[in-house]
DRENLO-187606 format. One record per residue (C-alpha): residue in three letters; x, y, z. Coordinates in steps of 0.2 Angstrom, whole numbers, m for minus. Layout:
N
REC ala X Y Z
...
// end
This chain:
395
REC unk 733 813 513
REC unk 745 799 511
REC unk 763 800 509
REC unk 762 793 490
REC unk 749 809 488
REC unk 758 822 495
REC unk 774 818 485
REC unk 762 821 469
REC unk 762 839 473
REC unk 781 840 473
REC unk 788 850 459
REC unk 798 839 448
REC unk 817 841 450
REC unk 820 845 430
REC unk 804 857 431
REC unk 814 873 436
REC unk 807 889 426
REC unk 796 901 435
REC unk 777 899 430
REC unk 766 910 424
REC unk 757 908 443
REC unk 771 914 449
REC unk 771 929 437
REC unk 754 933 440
REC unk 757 933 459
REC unk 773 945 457
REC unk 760 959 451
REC unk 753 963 469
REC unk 770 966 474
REC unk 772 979 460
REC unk 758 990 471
REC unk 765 984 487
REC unk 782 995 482
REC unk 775 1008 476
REC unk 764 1009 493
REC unk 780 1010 501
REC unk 789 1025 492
REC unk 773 1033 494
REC unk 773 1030 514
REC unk 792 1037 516
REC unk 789 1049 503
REC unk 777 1056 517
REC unk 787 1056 532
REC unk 804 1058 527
REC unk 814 1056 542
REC unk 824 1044 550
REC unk 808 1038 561
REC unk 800 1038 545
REC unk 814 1029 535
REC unk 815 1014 552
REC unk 796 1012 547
REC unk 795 1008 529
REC unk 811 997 532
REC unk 798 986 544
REC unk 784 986 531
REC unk 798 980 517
REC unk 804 967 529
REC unk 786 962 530
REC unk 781 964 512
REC unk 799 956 506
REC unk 796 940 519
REC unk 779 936 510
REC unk 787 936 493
REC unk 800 925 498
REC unk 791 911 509
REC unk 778 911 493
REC unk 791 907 482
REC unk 800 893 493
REC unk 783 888 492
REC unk 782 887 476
REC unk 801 879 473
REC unk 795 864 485
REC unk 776 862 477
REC unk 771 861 460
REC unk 761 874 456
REC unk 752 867 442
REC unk 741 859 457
REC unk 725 867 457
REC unk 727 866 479
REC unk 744 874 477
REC unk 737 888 462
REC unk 721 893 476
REC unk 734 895 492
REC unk 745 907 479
REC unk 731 915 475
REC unk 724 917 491
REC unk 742 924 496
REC unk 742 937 483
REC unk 726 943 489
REC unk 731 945 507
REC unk 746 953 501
REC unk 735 965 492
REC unk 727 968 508
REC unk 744 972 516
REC unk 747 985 503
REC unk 732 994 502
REC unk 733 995 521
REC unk 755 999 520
REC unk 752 1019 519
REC unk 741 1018 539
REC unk 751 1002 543
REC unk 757 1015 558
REC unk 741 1023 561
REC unk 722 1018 556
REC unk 728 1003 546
REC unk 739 996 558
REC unk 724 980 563
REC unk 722 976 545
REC unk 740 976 539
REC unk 746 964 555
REC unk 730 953 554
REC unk 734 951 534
REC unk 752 946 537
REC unk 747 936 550
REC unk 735 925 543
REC unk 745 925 525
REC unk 758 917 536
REC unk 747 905 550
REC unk 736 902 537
REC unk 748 895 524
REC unk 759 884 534
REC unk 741 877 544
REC unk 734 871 528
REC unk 750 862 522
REC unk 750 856 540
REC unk 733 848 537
REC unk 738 843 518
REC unk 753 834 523
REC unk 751 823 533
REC unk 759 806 532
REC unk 775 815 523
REC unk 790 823 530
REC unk 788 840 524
REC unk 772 841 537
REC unk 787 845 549
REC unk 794 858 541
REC unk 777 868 540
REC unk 773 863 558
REC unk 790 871 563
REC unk 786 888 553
REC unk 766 887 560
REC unk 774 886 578
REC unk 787 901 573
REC unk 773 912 564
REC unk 764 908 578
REC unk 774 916 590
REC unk 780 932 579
REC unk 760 934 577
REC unk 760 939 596
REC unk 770 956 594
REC unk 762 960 576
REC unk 744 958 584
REC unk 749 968 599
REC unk 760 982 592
REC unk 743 984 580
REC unk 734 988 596
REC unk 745 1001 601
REC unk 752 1016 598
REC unk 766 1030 593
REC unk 783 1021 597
REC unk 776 1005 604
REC unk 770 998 590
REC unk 787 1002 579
REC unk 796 991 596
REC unk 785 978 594
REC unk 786 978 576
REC unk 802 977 573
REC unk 802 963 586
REC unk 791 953 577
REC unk 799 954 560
REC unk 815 951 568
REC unk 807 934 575
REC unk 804 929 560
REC unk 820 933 550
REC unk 830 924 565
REC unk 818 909 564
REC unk 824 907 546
REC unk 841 910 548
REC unk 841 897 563
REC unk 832 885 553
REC unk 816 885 564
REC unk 822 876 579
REC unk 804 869 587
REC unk 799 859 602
REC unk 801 840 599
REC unk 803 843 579
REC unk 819 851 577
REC unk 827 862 562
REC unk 822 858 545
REC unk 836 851 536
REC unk 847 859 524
REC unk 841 850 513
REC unk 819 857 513
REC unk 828 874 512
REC unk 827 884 495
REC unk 841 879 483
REC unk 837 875 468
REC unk 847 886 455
REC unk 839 890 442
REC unk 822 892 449
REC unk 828 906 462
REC unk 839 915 451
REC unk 824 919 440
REC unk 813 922 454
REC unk 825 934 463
REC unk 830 940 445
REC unk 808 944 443
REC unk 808 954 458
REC unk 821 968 455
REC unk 813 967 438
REC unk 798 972 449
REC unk 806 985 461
REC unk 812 993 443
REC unk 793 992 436
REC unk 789 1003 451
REC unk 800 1013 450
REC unk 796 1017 432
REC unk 779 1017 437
REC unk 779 1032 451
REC unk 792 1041 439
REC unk 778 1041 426
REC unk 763 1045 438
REC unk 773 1059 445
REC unk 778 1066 426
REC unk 758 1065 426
REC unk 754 1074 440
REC unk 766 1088 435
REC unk 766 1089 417
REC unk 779 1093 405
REC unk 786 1106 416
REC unk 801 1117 408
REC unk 814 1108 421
REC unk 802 1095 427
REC unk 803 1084 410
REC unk 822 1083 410
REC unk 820 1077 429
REC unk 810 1064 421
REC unk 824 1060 409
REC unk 838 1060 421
REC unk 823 1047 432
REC unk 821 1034 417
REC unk 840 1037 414
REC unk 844 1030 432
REC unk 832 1016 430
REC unk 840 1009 416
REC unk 859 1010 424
REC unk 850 1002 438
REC unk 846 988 427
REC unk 863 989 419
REC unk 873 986 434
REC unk 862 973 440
REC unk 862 963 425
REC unk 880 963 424
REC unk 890 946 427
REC unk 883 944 443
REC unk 865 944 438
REC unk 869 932 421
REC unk 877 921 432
REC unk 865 918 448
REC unk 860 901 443
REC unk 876 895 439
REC unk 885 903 457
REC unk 871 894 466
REC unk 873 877 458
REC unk 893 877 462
REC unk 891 883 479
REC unk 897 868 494
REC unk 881 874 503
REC unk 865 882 492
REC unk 856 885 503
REC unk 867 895 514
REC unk 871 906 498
REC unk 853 906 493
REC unk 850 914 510
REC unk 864 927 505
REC unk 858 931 491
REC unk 841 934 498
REC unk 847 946 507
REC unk 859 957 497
REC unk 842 956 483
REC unk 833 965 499
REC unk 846 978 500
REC unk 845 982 479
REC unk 826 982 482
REC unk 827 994 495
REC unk 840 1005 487
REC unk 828 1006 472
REC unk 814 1008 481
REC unk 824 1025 489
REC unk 828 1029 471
REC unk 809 1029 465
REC unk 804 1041 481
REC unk 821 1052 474
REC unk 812 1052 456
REC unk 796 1057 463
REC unk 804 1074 474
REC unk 814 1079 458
REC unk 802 1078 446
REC unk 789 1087 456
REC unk 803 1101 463
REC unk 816 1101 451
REC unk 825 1117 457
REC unk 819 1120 474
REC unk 830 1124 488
REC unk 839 1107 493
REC unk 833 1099 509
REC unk 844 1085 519
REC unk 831 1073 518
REC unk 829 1075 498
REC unk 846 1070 496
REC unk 848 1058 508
REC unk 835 1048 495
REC unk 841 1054 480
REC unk 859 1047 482
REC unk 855 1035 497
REC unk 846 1024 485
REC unk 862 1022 472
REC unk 870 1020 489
REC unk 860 1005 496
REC unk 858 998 479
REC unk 878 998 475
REC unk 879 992 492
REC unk 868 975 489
REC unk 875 973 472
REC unk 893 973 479
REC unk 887 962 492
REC unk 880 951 477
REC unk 895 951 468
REC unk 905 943 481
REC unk 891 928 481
REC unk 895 925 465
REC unk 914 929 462
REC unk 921 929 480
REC unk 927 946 476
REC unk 920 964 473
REC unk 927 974 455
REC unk 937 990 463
REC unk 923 1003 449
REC unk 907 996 461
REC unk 918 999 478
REC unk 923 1017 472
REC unk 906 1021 466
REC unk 899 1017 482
REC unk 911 1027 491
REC unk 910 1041 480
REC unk 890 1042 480
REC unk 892 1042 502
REC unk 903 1057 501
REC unk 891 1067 490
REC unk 878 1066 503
REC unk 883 1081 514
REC unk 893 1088 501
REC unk 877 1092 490
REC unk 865 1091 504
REC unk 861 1111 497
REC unk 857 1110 481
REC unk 842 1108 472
REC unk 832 1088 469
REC unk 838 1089 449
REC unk 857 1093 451
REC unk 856 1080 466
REC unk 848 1067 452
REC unk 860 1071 440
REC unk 876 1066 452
REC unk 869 1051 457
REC unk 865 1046 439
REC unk 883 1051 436
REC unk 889 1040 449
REC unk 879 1027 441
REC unk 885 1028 424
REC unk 904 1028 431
REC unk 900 1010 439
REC unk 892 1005 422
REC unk 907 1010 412
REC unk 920 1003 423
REC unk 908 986 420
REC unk 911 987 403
REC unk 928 989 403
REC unk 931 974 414
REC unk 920 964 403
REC unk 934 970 386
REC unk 948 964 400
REC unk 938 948 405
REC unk 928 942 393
REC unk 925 928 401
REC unk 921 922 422
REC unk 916 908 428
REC unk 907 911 444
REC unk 919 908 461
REC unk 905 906 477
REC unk 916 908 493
REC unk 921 891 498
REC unk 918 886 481
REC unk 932 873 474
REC unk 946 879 464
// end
């Protein structure tokens, strides 16, 4: 392909909304999630929490490279629309495998990643030729490449080596990002092919929490099924929906109105897209927590309390109030003093309530919740009105 060609795939720079591809790809990640809560929710431990926090870094990297892939390229290309397709069924693949990723389904899940990953960057490789973007798939082919060596062997293994070589591999590819790819005789790829366009990744990363929240509605729901409208049971269900929606509440908040705008005055978007990446992961993973919590209250509402239960039922609040905070201070430089004590509040009541039963645990952490939403609004009476401040931001 010429050079002339290739730009014709570019996506145009006023075209910046999230298409309806894009959308349609986001729904294998719904089932992905769900996947996950069902894999800790049968081994909840800390072994068992280390492995679903590989699979999310896997699952979460294939999300995220799709959608710099789809900030970069138009996807109103048919090519670009078959190789996003193509993604979302390998993704699928990864998902139906996720529950055995550590046992049967260990071969399937690594090959699926693998060649969602090799398989992406070699056909851009081959598309692009003749343009300068060809190097910056050539650099994650080579990088992919190498992280496929540990995915493909720790799928041939067993027991504790294949959670080593794992988490190896994922952390390859994590550090190959943050490092910008550095590759024999290509280099880094510039700041500039990194994603960093405002308004097209504050709606994609807007999409997926959106998503995480869709799960956790959905397991909330399923489980209520499964049960049925028990006497203590339903208002476990209640207390669920009522902590999804602060959930949404806090997340929506400033912060998340303001993304695009943050991202747009920042001295170096793609640094701060990078942050904001990852705090996105730590939200994701706290309401991922908070979907497996839903699932152990509604189903043993006023069982004798186990550590582990409310470890998830108030860990997620605490990794979600974690990532937002961590959010907040992309945006405003700063963290409000309501989210800080609420995440410091939720942590104490870990051991403090490690005894009582799933519903009286739900009902503290919703509590939690509500006190960081409140102390939201009362800062937006005080401060009607904030512009986003990105650290190093001017003025």
């Amino acid at each position: 392909m010429t050079a002339g060609r290739a730009n014709g795939w570019l996506r145009g720079p006023g075209d910046q909304r999230a298409t309806y591809l894009e959308l349609f790809f986001d729904l294998a990640f719904v089932f992905a999630l769900a996947q996950l809560s069902y894999a800790l929710l049968e081994d909840l431990s800390w072994s068992g929490a280390g492995r679903a926090l590989v699979l999310l870094l896997a699952v979460w990297w294939v999300w995220f490279t799709t959608a710099w892939i789809t900030e970069l390229f138009d996807p109103q290309r048919p090519a670009i629309q078959v190789l996003t397709i193509a993604i979302m069924v390998g993704a699928l693949v990864m998902a139906v495998a996720l529950p055995g990723a550590f046992g049967a389904g260990g071969l399937i899940f690594a090959a699926a990643y693998v060649l969602i990953h090799v398989g992406r960057d070699f056909f851009l490789a081959i598309a692009l030729r003749g343009h300068e973007l060809r190097r910056t798939t050539v650099r994650g082919l080579f990088w992919f490449g190498v992280s496929a060596l540990p995915w493909l062997a720790g799928a041939l293994t067993h027991g504790a080596g294949r959670a080593i070589l794992w988490s190896l591999a994922v952390a390859l590819d994590y550090a190959a990002y943050l490092f910008r790819h550095p590759t024999p005789r290509v280099g880094r790829t510039p700041t500039a092919q990194l994603p960093s366009v405002a308004e097209h990744l504050a709606e994609r990363y807007r999409q997926f929490f959106i998503i995480a929240l869709g799960e956790l509605i959905l397991v909330t729901g399923l489980t209520l099924r499964g049960t049925g409208f028990t006497t203590y049971g339903t208002p476990a269900f209640i207390v669920a929906i009522g902590t999804t929606v602060l959930l949404w509440r806090i997340y929506i908040y400033r912060a998340g109105e303001l993304l695009s705008a943050a991202i747009a005055a920042a001295p170096d978007r793609a640094r701060l897209a990078r942050s904001v990446s990852y705090t996105h992961l730590v939200m994701v993973a706290g309401a991922g927590c908070t979907a497996v919590g839903a699932e152990v209250t509604i189903a043993h509402p006023l069982e004798a309390g186990r550590p582990a239960w409310a470890v998830v039922l108030l860990g997620g609040p605490v990794l979600f109030l974690a990532g937002r905070a961590a959010f907040e201070y992309t945006v405003f430089s700063q963290v409000s003093r309501g989210r800080l004590i609420g995440l410091a509040v939720a942590v104490a009541l870990i051991p403090a309530l490690v005894r009582l039963p799933p519903l009286l645990v739900g009902v503290a952490a919703a509590a939690v919740l509500a006190g960081v939403a409140l102390a939201d609004a009362a800062r937006a009476r005080a401060h009607p009105v904030e512009a986003p401040s990105p650290p190093g931001a001017a003025g």
